[in-house]
Backbone as a chain_set.jsonl record, in Angstrom:
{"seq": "XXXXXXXXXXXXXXXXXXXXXXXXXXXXXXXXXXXXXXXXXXXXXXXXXXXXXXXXXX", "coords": {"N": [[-111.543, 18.327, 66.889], [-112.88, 16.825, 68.827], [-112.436, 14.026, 67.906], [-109.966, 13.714, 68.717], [-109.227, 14.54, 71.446], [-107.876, 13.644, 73.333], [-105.378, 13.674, 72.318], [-104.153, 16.121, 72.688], [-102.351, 16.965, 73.104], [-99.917, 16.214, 71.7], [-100.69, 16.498, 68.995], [-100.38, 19.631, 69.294], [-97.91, 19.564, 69.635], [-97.044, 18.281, 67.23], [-97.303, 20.226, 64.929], [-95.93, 22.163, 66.328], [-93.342, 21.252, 66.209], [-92.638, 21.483, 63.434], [-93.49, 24.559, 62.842], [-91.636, 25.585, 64.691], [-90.802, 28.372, 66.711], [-92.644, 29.956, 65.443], [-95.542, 32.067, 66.23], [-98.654, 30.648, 66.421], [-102.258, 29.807, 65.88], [-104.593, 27.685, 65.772], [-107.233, 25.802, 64.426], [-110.326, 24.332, 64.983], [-112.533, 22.483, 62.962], [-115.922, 21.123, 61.441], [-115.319, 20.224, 59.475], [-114.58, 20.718, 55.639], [-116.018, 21.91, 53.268], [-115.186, 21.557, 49.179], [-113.996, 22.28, 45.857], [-111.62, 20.803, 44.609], [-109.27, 20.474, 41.945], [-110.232, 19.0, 39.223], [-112.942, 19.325, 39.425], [-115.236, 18.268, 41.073], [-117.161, 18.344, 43.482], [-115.73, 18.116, 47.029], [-116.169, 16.212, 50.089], [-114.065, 17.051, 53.076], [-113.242, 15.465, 56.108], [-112.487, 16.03, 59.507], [-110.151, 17.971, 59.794], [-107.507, 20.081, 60.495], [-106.761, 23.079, 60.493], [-104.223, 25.467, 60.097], [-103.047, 29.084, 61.312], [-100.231, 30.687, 60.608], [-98.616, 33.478, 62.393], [-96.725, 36.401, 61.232], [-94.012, 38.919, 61.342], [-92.353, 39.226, 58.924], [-91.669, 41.242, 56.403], [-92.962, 40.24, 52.866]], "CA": [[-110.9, 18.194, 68.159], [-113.967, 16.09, 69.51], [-111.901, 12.832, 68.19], [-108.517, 13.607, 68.942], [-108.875, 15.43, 71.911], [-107.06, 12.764, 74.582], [-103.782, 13.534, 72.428], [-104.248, 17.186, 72.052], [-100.133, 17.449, 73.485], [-99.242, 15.345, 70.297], [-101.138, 17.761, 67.942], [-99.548, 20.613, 69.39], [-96.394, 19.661, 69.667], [-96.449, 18.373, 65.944], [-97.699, 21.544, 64.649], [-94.671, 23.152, 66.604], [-91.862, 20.864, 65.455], [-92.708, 22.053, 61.984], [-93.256, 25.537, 63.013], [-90.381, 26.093, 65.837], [-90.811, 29.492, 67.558], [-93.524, 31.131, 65.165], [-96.702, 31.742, 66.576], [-99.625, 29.882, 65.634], [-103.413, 29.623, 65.871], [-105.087, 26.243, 65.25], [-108.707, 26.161, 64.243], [-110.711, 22.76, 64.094], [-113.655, 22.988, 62.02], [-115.938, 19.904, 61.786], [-115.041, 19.458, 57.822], [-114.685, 21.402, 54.92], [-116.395, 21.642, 51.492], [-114.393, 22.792, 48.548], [-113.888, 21.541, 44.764], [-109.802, 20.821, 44.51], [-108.497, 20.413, 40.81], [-111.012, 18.055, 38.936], [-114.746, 19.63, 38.98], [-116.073, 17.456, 41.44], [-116.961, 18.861, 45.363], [-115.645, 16.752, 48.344], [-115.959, 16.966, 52.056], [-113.127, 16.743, 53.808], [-113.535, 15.945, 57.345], [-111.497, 16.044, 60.967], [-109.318, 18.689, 59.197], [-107.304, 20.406, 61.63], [-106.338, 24.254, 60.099], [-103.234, 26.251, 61.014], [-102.428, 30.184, 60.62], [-99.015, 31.099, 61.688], [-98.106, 34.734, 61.905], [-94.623, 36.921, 61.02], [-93.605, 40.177, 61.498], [-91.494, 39.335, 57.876], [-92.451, 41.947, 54.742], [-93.411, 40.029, 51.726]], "C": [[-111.558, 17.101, 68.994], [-113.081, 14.821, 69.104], [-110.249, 12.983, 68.157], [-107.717, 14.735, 70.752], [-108.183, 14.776, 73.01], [-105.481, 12.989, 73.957], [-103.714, 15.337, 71.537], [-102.538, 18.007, 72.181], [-99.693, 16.933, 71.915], [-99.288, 16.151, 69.111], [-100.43, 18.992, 68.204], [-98.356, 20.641, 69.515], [-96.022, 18.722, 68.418], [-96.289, 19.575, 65.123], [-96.065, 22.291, 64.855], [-93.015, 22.688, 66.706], [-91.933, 21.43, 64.454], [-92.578, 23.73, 62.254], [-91.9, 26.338, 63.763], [-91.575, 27.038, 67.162], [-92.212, 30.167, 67.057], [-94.798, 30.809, 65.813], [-97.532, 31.589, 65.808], [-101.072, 30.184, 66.13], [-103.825, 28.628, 64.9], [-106.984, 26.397, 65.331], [-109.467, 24.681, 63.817], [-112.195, 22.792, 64.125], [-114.632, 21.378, 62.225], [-116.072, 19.541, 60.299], [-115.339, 20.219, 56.767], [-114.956, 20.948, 53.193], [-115.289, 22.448, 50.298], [-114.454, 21.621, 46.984], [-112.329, 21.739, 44.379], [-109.831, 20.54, 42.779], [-109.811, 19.114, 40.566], [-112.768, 18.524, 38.867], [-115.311, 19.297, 40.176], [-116.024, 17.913, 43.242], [-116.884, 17.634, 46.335], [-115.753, 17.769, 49.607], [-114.649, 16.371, 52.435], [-113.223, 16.846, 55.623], [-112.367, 15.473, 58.372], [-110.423, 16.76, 59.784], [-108.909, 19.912, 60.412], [-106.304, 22.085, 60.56], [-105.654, 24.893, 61.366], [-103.182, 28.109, 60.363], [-101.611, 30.306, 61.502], [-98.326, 33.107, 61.004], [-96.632, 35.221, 61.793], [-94.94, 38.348, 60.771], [-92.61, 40.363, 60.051], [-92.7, 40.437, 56.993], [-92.144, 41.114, 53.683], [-92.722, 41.007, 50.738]], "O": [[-110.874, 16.484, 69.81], [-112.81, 14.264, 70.167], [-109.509, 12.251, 67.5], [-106.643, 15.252, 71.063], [-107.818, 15.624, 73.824], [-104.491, 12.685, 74.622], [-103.4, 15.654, 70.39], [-101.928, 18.961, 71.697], [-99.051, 17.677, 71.174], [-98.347, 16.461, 68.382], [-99.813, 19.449, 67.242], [-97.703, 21.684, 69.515], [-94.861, 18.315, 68.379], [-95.189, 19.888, 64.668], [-95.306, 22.761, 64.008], [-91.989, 23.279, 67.044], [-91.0, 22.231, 64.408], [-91.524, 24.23, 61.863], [-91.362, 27.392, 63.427], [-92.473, 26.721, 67.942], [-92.908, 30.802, 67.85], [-95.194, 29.657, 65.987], [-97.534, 32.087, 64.683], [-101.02, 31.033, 67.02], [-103.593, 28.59, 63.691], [-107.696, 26.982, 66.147], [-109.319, 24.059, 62.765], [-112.909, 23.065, 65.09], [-114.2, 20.536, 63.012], [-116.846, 18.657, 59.931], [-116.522, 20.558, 56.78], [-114.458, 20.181, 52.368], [-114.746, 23.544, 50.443], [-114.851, 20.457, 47.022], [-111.924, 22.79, 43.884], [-111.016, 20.355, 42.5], [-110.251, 18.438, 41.496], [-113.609, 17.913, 38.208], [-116.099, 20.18, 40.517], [-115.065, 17.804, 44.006], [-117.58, 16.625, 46.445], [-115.614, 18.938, 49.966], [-114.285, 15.255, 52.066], [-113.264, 17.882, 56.287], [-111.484, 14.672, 58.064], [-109.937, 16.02, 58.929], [-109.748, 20.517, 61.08], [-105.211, 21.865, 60.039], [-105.902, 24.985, 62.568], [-103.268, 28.353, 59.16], [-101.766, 30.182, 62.717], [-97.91, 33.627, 59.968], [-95.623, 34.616, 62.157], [-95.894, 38.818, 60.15], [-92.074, 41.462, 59.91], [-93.93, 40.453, 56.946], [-90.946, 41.138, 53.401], [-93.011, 40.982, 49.542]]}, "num_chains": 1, "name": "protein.A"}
């Protein structure tokens, strides 16, 4: 959030074209470790995580 935080309207109101109506929670981390397909661990950083909830049954 620390480098994007002068267009924090932009972020939230991309987020909630894609989403619409559902509610959301946005979580910004300052970069995440993980090993994707391939073996090999990367950082990934300014990664901006969404959970959006629903009252739907699975």
């Amino acid at each position: 959030m620390l480098a994007v935080r002068e267009r924090m309207e932009e972020v939230s109101a991309g987020i909630k074209a894609e989403l619409g109506d559902a509610p959301w929670l946005g979580v910004f981390t300052f970069g995440e470790q993980g090993v994707p397909a391939g073996g090999e661990a990367k950082h990934g950083n300014l990664m901006i995580s969404c959970t959006m909830f629903s009252a739907d049954k699975l």
